[in-house]
VOTI-682864 format. One record per residue (C-alpha): residue number from 1; x, y, z. Coordinates in steps of 0.2 Angstrom, whole numbers. Layout:
% residues N
@nr:NUM	x:X	y:Y	z:Z
...
***
This chain:
% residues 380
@nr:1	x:328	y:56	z:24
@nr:2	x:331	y:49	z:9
@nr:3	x:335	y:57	z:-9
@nr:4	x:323	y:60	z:-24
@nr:5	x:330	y:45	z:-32
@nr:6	x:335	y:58	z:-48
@nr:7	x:354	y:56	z:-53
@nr:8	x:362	y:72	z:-56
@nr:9	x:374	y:75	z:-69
@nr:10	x:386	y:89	z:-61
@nr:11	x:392	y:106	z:-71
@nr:12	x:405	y:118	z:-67
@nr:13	x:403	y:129	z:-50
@nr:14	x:398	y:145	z:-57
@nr:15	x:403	y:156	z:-40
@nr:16	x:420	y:151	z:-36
@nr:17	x:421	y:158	z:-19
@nr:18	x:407	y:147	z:-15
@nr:19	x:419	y:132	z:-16
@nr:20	x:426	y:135	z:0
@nr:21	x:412	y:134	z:10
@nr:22	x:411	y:116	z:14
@nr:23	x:404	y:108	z:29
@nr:24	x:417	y:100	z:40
@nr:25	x:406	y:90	z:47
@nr:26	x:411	y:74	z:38
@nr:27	x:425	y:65	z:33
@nr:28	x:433	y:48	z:28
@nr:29	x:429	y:34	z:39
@nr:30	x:437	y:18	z:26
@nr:31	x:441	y:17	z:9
@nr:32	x:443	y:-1	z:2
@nr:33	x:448	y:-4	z:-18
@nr:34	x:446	y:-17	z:-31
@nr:35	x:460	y:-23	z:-43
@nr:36	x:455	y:-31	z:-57
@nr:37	x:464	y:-49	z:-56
@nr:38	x:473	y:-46	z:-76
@nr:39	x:489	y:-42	z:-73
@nr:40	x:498	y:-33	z:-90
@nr:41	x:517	y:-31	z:-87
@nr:42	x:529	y:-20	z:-96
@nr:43	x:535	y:-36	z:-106
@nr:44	x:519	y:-36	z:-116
@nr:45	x:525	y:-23	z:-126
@nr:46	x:540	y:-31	z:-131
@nr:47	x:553	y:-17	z:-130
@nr:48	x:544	y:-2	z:-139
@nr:49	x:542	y:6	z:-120
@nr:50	x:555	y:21	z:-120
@nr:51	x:571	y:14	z:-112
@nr:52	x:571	y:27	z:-98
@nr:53	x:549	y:23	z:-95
@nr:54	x:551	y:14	z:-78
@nr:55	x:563	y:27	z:-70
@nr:56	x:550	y:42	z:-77
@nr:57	x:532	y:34	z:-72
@nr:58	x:536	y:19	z:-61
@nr:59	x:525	y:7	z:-67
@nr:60	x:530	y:-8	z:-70
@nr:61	x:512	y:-19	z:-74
@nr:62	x:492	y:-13	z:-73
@nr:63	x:477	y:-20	z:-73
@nr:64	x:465	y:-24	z:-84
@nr:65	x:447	y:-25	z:-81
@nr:66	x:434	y:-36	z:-91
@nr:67	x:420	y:-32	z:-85
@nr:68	x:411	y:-13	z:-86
@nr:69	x:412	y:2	z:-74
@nr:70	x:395	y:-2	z:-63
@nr:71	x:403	y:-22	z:-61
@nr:72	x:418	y:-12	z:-56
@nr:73	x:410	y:-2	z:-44
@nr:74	x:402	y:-13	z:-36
@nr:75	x:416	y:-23	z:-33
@nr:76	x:422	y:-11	z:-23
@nr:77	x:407	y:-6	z:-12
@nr:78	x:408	y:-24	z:-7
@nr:79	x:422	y:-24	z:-4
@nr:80	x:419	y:-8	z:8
@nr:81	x:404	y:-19	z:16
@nr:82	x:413	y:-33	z:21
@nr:83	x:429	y:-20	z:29
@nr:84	x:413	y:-10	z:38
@nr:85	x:399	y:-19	z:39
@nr:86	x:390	y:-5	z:33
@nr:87	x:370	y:-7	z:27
@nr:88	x:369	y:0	z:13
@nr:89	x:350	y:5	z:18
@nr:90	x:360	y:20	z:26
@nr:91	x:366	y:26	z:13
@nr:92	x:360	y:45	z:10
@nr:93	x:370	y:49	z:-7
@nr:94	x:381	y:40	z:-19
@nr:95	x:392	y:51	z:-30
@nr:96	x:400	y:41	z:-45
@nr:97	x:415	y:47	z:-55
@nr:98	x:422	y:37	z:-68
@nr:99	x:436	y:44	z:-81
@nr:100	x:433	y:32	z:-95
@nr:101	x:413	y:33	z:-99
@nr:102	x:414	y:42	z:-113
@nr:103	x:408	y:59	z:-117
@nr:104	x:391	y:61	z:-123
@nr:105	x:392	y:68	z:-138
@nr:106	x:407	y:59	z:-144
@nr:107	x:398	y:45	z:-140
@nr:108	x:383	y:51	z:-151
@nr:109	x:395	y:52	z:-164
@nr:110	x:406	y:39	z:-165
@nr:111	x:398	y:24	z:-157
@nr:112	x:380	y:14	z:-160
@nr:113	x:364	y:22	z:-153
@nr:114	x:364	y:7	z:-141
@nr:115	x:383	y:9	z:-136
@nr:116	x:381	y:28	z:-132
@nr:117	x:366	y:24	z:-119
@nr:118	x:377	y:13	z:-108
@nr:119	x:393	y:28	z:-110
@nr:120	x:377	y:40	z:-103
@nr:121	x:383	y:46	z:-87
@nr:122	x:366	y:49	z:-78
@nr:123	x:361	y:31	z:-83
@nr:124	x:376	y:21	z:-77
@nr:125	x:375	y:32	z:-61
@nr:126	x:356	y:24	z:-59
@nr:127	x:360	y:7	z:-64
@nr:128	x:374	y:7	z:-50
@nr:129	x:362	y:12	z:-35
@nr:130	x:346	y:-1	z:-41
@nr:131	x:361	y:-18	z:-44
@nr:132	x:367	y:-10	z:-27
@nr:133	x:348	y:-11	z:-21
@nr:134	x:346	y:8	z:-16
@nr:135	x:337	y:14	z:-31
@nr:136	x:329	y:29	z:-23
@nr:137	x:344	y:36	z:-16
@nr:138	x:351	y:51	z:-20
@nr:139	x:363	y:49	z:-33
@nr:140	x:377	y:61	z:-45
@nr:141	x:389	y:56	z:-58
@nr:142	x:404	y:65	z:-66
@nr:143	x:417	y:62	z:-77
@nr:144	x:432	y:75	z:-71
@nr:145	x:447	y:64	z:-75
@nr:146	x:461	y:63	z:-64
@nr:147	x:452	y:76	z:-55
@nr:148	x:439	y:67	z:-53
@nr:149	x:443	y:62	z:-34
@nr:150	x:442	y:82	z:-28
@nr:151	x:427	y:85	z:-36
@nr:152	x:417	y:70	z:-32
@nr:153	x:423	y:74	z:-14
@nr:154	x:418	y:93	z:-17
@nr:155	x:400	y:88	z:-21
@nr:156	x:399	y:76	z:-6
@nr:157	x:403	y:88	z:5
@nr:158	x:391	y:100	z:-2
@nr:159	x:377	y:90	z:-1
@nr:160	x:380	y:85	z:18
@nr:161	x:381	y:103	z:22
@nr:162	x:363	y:105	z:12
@nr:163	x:354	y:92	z:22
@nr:164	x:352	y:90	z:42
@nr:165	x:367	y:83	z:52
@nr:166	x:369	y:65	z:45
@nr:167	x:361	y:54	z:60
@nr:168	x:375	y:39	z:68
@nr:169	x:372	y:27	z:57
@nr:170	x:370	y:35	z:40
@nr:171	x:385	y:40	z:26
@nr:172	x:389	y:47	z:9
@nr:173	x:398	y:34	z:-3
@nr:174	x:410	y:42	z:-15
@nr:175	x:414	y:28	z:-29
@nr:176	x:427	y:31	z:-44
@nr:177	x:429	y:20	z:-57
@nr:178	x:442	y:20	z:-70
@nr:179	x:442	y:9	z:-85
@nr:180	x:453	y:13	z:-96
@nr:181	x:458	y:0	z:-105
@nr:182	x:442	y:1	z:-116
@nr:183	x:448	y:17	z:-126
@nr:184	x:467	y:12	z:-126
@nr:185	x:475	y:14	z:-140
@nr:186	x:488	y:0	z:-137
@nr:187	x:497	y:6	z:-154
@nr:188	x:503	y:19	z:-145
@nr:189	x:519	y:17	z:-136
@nr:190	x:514	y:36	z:-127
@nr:191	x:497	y:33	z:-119
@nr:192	x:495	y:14	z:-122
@nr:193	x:507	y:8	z:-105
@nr:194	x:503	y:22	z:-92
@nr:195	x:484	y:19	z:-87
@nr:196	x:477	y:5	z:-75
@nr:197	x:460	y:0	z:-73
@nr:198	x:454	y:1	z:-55
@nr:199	x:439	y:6	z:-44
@nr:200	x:439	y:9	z:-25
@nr:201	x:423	y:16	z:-12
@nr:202	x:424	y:29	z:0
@nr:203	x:415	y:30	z:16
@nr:204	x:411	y:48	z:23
@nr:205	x:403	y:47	z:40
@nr:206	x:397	y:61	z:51
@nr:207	x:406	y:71	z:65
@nr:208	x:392	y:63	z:78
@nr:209	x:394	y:45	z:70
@nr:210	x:397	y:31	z:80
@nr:211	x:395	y:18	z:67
@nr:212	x:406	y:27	z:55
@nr:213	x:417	y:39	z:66
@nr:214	x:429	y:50	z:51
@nr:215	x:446	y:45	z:51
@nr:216	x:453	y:60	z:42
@nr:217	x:440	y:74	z:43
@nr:218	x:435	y:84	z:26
@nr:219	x:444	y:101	z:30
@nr:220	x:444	y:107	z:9
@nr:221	x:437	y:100	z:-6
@nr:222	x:437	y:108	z:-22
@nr:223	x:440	y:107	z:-41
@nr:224	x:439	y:118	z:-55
@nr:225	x:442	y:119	z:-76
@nr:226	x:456	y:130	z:-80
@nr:227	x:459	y:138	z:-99
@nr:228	x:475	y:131	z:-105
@nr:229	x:487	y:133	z:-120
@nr:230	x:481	y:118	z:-131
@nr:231	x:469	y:104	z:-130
@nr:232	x:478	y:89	z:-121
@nr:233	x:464	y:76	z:-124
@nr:234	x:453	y:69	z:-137
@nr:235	x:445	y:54	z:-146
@nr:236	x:450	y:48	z:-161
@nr:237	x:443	y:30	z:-172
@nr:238	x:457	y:18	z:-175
@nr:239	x:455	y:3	z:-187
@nr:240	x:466	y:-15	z:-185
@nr:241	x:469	y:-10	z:-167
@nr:242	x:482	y:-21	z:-157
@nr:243	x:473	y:-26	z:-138
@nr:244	x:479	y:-36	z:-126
@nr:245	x:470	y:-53	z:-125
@nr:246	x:465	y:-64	z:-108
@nr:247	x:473	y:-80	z:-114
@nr:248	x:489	y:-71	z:-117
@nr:249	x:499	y:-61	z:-135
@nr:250	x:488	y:-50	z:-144
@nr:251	x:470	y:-47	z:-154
@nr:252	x:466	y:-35	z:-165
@nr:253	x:451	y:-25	z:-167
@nr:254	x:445	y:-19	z:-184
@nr:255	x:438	y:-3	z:-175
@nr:256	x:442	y:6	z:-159
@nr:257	x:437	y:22	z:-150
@nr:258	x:454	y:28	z:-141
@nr:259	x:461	y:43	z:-132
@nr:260	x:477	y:53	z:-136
@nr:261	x:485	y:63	z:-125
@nr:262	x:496	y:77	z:-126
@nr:263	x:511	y:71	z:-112
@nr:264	x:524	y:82	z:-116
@nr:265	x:511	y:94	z:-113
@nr:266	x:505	y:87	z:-99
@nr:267	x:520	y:83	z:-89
@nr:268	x:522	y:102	z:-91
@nr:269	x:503	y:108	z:-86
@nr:270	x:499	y:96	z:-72
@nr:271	x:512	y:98	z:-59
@nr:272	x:509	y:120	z:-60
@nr:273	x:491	y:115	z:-61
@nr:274	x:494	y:105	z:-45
@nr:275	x:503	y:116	z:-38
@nr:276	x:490	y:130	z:-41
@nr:277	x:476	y:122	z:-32
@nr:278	x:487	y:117	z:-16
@nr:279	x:492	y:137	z:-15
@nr:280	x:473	y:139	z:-17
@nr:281	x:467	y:129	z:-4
@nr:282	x:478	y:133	z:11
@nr:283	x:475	y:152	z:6
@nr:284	x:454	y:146	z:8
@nr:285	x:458	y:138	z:24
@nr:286	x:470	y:150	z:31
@nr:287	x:482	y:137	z:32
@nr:288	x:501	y:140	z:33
@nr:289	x:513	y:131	z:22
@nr:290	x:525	y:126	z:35
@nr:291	x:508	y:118	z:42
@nr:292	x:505	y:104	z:31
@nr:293	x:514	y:88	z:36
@nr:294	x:508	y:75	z:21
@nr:295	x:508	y:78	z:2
@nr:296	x:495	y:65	z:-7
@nr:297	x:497	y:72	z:-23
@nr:298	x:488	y:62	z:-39
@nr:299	x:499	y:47	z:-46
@nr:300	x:501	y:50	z:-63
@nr:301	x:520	y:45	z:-63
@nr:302	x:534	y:46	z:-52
@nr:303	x:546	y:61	z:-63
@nr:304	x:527	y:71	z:-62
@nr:305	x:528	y:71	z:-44
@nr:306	x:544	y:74	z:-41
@nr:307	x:541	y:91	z:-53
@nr:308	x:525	y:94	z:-41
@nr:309	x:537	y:91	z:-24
@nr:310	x:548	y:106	z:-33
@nr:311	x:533	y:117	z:-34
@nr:312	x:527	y:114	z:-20
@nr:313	x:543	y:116	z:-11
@nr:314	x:545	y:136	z:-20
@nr:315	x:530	y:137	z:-11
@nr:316	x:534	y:135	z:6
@nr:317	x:528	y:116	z:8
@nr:318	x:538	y:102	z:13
@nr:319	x:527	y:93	z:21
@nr:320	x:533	y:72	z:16
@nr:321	x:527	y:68	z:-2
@nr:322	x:520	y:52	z:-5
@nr:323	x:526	y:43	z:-21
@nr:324	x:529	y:28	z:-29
@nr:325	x:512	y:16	z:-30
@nr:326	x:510	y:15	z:-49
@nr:327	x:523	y:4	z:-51
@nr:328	x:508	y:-11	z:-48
@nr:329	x:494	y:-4	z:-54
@nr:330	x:499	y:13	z:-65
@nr:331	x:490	y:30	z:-68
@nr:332	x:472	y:23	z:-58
@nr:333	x:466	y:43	z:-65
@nr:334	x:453	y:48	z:-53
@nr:335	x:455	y:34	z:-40
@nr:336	x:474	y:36	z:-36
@nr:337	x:473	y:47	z:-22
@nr:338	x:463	y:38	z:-13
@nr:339	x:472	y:22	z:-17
@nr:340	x:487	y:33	z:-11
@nr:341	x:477	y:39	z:8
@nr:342	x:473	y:19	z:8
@nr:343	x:490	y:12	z:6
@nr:344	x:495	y:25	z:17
@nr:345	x:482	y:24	z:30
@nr:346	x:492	y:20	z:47
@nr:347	x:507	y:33	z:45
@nr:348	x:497	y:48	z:40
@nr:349	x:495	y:61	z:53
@nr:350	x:491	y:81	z:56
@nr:351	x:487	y:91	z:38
@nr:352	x:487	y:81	z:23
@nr:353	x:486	y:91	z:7
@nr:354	x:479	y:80	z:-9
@nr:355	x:482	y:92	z:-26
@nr:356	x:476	y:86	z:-42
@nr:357	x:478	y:88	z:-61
@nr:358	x:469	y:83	z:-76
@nr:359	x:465	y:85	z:-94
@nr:360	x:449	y:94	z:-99
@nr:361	x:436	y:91	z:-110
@nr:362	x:440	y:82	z:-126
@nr:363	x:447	y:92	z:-139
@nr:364	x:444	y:110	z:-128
@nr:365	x:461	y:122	z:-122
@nr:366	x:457	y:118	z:-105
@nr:367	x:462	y:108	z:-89
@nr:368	x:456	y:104	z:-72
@nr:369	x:463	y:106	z:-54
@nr:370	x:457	y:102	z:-38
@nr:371	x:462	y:100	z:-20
@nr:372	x:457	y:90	z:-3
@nr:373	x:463	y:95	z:13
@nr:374	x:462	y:80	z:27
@nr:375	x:465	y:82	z:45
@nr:376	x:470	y:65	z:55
@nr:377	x:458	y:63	z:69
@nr:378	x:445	y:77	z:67
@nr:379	x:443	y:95	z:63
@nr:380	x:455	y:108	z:61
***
């Protein structure tokens, strides 16, 4: 049966031992991605990167995206249609997360009335499902960052356990959507080269489908806002911005909504955070350490996950890391682990643990983590 139609902008779980309670009745059956066709290399910056930027993140271009989140989005479930062949007309819920529509009430402040409608989470979500032609469907949007994956996969998960058994044919649709590029401040030789603009679709089928059979069953999802010791992210309005232009060199804006982050911050916080929400989930699943045989941890930069595999090593995992895939497209936020499972598809097996990390609402001491665990061929 289908959905009210009404899109759900999501909050915090208030009862945290709830967040283990998932169904594991569904699970991945494809992921398919869109990359933006502008490629940005590290040349465009002519020599301001840090000298030792490549051997620290990896990256060594992104992508840049000229059209808006929904085009994005769409993009990819099409792309996701023409891998599966799925009909759309099965589809029970969507659930869109994107890390660069801007909060609401920096969006109020800073931008026009009309600008700040199309930042609005619940009405991008509902533009996606009616250009996607399933406007009744039930659908939920989130902004959770890097994080965003875990907790769009959280909320899937929930709601498949809410409703009856999904029938052969049906599925959920988690979609992330990063564009970046719009809020980069390009001035800034800290932020301006780590982000990438990307946007990839999940399928989740059902235990029982034979349409969508799971390829790597839905054992854990979970994320969570955690206090921290400073506030890693905010907005700020730049005037006489540098940007990159299509044609090649550079524009310049007169005005410009942009993000700062904290990294040195940052490269301290998220690999403990990351850290933290792998010990969480294998201690919610009753899963051993030794257990786990892949580590998809989020792709914010090569040195970040090398500082994660360390913590996760102290705590007894030593399962293989998978690393390496910004160098192409950079820090996709939210859509990088599944970019990861993609890319990794055919050589992952047994347990697969995914940790993320993330910033936390602008301008607020906090930080999110979160967790997936995947099993390769059904249920633990």
């Amino acid at each position: 049966m289908r959905g009210s139609g009404r899109t759900v902008i999501t909050r915090p779980e208030q009862n945290p031992a709830r967040r283990a309670e998932l169904s594991k009745t569904v699970g991945i059956s494809a992921i398919a991605t869109y990359e933006p066709p502008w490629v940005l290399g590290n040349d465009w910056f002519d020599g301001t990167l840090s000298r030792k930027f490549v051997q620290h993140t990896g990256i060594l271009s992104r992508r840049i995206s000229q059209e808006d989140e929904v085009t994005m989005g769409i993009r990819a479930v099409q792309n996701l249609q023409s891998q599966t062949g799925c009909d759309l007309r099965n589809c029970v819920a969507v659930v869109l997360a994107s890390s660069s529509l801007i909060h609401g009430y920096v969006a109020r402040r800073y931008l026009g009335k009309e600008h700040a409608r199309r930042e609005n989470f619940g009405a991008v979500a509902q533009e996606f499902v009616e250009r996607l032609g399933i406007p009744s469907v039930r659908v939920f949007s989130l902004n959770w960052g890097c994080s965003g994956y875990a907790k769009a996969m959280e909320i899937a998960a929930r709601y498949a356990a809410r409703r009856p058994r999904l029938r052969r044919d049906q599925f959920i649709l988690v979609v992330t959507v990063n564009r970046t590029s719009k809020i980069t401040d390009y001035g800034c030789k800290a932020t301006a080269p780590i982000f990438g603009d990307f946007a990839q679709a999940t399928l989740l089928g059902g235990d029982e489908s034979h349409r969508h059979p799971m390829q790597l069953a839905l054992v854990y999802a979970a994320a969570e806002r955690q206090p921290a010791d400073g506030a890693f992210f905010n907005y700020h309005l730049r005037e006489n911005v540098a940007v990159p232009a299509p044609a090649g060199g550079r524009a310049f804006e007169p005005r410009r909504l942009v993000f700062s982050l904290d990294m040195m911050g940052l490269g301290d916080a998220a690999p403990r955070a990351m850290a933290n929400a792998a010990a969480k989930a294998l201690q919610a699943t009753n899963i051993h350490p030794e257990e786990v045989d892949f580590v998809v941890p989020h792709q914010a930069g090569t040195g970040v996950i090398r500082l994660t595999a360390m913590k996760l090593e102290e705590l007894g995992i030593r399962g293989e890391v998978i690393n390496g895939l910004t160098q192409h497209v950079g820090n996709i936020s939210s859509s990088s682990v599944p970019y990861a499972l993609q890319q990794n598809w055919d050589r992952l097996h047994g347990t697969i643990l995914c940790p993320t990390a993330a910033v936390g609402r602008p301008g607020h001491a906090s930080l999110t983590q979160g967790c997936l665990i995947l099993t390769k061929g059904g249920r633990r």
